[in-house]
C-alpha positions in Angstrom: 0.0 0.0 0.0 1.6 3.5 -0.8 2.0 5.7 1.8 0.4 8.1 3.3 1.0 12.1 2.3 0.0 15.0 3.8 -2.4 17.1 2.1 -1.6 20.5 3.8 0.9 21.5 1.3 -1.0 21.2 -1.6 -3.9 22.6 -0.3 -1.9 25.8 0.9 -0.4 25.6 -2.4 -4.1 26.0 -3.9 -5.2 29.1 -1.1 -1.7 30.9 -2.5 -3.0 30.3 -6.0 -6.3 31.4 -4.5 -4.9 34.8 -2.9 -3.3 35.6 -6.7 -6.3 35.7 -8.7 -8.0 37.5 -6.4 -5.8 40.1 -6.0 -4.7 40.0 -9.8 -8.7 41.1 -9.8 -9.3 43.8 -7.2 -6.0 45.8 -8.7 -7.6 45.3 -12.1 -11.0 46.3 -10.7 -9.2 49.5 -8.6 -7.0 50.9 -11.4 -8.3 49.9 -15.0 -10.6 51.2 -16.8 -13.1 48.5 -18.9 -12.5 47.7 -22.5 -10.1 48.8 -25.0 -10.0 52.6 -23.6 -8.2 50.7 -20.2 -6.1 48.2 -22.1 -2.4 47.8 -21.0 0.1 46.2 -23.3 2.6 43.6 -21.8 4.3 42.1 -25.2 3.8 43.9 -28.3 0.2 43.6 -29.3 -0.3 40.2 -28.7 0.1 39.9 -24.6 -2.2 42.5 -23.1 -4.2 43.3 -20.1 -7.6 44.2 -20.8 -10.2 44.6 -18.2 -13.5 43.0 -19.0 -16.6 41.4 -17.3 -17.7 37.6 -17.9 -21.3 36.9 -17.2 -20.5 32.8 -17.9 -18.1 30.3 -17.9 -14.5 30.0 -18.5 -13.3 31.9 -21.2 -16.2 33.7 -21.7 -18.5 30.8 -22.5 -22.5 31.5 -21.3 -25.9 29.3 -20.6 -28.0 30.9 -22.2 -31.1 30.6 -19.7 -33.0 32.9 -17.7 -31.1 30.7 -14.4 -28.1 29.5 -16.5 -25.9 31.7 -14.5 -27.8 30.2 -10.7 -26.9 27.0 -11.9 -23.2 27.5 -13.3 -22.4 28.6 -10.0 -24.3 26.0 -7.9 -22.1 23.8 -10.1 -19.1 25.4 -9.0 -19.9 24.9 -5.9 -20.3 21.6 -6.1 -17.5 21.2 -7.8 -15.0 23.3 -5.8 -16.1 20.6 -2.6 -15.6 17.2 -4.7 -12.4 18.7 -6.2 -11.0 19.4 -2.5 -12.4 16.6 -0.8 -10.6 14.1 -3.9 -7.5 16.0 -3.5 -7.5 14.9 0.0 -8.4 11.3 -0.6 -5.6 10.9 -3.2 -3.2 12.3 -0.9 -4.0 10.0 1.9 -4.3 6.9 -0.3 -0.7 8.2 -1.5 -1.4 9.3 -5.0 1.7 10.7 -7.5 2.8 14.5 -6.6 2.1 15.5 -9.9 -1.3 14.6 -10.1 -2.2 16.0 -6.1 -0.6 19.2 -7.9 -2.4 19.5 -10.9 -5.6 19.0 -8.8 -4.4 21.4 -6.6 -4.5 24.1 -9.6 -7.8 23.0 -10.4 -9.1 23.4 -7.2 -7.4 27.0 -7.0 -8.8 27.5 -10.5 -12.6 26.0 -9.6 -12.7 28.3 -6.0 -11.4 31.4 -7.6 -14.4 31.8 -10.3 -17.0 30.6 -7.4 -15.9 33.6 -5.0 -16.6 35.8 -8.6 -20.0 34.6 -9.3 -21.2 34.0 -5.4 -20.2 37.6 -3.6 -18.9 40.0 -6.6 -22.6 40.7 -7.2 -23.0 42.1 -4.0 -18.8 43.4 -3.1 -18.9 45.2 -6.6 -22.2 45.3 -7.8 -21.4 44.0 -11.2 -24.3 41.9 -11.7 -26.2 42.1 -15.0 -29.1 43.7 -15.2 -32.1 41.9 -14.6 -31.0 39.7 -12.5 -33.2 37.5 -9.8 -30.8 38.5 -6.9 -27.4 39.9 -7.2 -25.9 36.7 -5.0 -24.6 33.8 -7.2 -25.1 36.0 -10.2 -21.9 38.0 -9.7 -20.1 38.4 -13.5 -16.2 37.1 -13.2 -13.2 39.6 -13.6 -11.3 38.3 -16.6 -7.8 40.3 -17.6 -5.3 38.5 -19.6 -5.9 38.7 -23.4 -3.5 36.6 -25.8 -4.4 38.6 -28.9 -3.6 36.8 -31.9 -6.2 36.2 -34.3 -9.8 38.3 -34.5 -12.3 38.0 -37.4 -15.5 36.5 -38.5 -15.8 33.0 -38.5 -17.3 31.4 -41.8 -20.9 30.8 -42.2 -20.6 27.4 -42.4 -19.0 26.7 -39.0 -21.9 25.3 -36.6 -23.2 27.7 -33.2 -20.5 30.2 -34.1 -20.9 30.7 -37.8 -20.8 34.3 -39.2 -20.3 35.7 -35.7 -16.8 38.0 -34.8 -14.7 36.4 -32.7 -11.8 37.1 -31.0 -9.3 35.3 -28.8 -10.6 34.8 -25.3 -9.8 36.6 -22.5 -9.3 34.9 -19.4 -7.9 35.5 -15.7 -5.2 33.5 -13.4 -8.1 31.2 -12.1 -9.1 29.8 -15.5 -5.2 29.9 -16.3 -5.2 27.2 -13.2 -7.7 24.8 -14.2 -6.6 25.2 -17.9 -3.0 24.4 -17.0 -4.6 21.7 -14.2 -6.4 20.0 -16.9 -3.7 19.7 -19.3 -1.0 18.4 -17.1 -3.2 15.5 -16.1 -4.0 14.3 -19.4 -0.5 15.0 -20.8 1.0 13.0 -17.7 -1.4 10.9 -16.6 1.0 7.2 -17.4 3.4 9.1 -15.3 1.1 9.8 -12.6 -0.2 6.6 -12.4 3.0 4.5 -13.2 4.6 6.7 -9.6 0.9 5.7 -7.8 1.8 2.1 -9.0 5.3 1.8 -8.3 3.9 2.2 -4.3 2.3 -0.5 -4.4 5.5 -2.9 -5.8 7.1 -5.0 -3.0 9.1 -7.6 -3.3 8.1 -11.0 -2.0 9.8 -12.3 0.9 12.0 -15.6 0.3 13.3 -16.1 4.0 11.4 -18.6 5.0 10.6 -20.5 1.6 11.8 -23.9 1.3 12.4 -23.2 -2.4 14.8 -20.2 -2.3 16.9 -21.7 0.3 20.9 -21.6 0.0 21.4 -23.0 -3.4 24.9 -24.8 -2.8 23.0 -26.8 -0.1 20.1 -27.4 -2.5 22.1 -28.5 -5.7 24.6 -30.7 -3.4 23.6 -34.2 -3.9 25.6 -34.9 -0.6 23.4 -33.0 1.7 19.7 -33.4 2.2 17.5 -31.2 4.3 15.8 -34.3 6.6 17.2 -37.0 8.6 16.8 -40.8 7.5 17.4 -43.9 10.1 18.8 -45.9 7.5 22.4 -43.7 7.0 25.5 -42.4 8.9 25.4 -38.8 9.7 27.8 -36.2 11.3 27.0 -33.6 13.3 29.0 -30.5 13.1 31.5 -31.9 15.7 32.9 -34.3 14.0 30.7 -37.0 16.0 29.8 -39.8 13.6 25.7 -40.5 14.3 24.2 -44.4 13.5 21.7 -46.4 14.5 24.4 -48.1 16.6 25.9 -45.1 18.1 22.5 -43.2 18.6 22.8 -39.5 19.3 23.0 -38.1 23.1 20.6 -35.9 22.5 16.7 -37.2 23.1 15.3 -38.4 19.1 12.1 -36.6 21.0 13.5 -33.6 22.0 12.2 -30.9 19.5 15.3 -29.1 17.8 16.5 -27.6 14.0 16.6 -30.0 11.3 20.1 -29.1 9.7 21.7 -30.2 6.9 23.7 -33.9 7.0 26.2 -35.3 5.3 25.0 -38.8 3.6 28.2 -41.6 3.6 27.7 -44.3 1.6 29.1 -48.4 2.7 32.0 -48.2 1.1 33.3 -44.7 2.5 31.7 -46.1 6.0 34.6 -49.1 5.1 37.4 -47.0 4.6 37.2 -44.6 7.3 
């Protein structure tokens, strides 16, 4: 069975992950204006920060329901406390390191959007108008825009046809699970060769009569049991028959150890 680890360092791992996006998102909410009037350039034109608000899912995906937004966050929800409570099960049944960190992202990734769409409705007051209640229907803070391609895309794509599209913009907590996701199924023969590998033991030979000392087994002079009918010498020398019985009681419990068969003939010339 593998053994044990401690979960604490991944999950601190995930509340430091946790503490990042959510300050990545108040300094963008304090200090950046929305849209492209706000936009900040990192790399050239194709890294930039640009402050927008996400009604949906990850990278700006949407239900498009009168509750769809109730239930993507009920989801999370959900998700956020089976994600944490498997992250703790793995590491107790001693999963790979690699996997209880990747899972740690996720969870980082999953609690990060569910603090968004649970209280930013109410901290912020950015929920969209017309909504039910403006808890659980908080709109996500999303930042980081990797702009390389914008256009229309061709009529005869399915959902999105003939729509404008650009690259999505996302924030650190998507950039988790994203990252999260990917390590797992790029790794996953790695992760579960390392969960494997705990379980390997060798099986113990000691006290198999099979994998005893070989010289002794292959040595047609020695046997491993005592016969009435042939000379034996114990390891002082003392010569053992059924004439010359030994002095020790033939009831008397005691090791069986190996013996030295003599045949008549070398009986005769000793």
């Amino acid at each position: 069975m593998n053994q044990s680890r401690n979960p604490t360092p991944y999950l601190v791992f995930s509340l430091l992950l946790i503490v990042l996006d959510q300050l990545s998102k108040f300094l963008v909410y304090k200090y950046m204006e929305p849209g492209f009037s706000g936009q900040i350039p990192l790399i050239g034109n194709w890294l930039k920060l640009h402050y927008v608000l996400n009604p949906g899912m990850a990278f700006g995906m949407q239900l498009g329901h009168e509750y769809g937004k109730l239930f993507l966050t009920l989801f999370r929800l959900v998700a956020m406390c089976a994600i944490g409570w498997y992250l703790i099960h793995l590491a107790r049944s001693g999963a790979s390191k690699g996997l209880l960190w990747a899972l740690a992202m996720i969870l980082a990734g999953a609690v990060g959007n569910v603090i968004d769409s649970t209280f930013y409705g109410v901290l912020l007051k950015n929920a969209p108008y017309g909504s039910p209640t403006p808890w659980f229907h908080g709109q996500v803070i999303d930042m980081i825009f990797v702009d390389f391609w914008e256009g229309f895309i061709p009529d005869w794509a399915p959902v999105w046809g003939g729509q404008y599209y650009s690259t999505p913009i996302f924030n650190i907590a998507d950039s988790c699970i994203f990252i999260g996701v990917c390590s797992i199924l790029i790794f996953q023969g790695s992760f579960h060769a390392d969960h494997k590998d705990g379980d390997h033991k060798e099986p113990d030979h000691s006290n198999d009569p099979e994998h005893s000392d070989p010289l002794l087994k292959n040595d047609p002079e020695y046997i491993t049991e005592p016969t009435d009918n042939i000379t034996r010498t114990d390891h002082y020398g003392v010569s053992e028959s059924p004439e010359n019985p030994p002095l020790s009681s033939p009831d008397e419990p005691g090791p069986i150890r190996p013996v030295k068969l003599e045949d008549d003939e070398t009986k005769k010339e000793s």
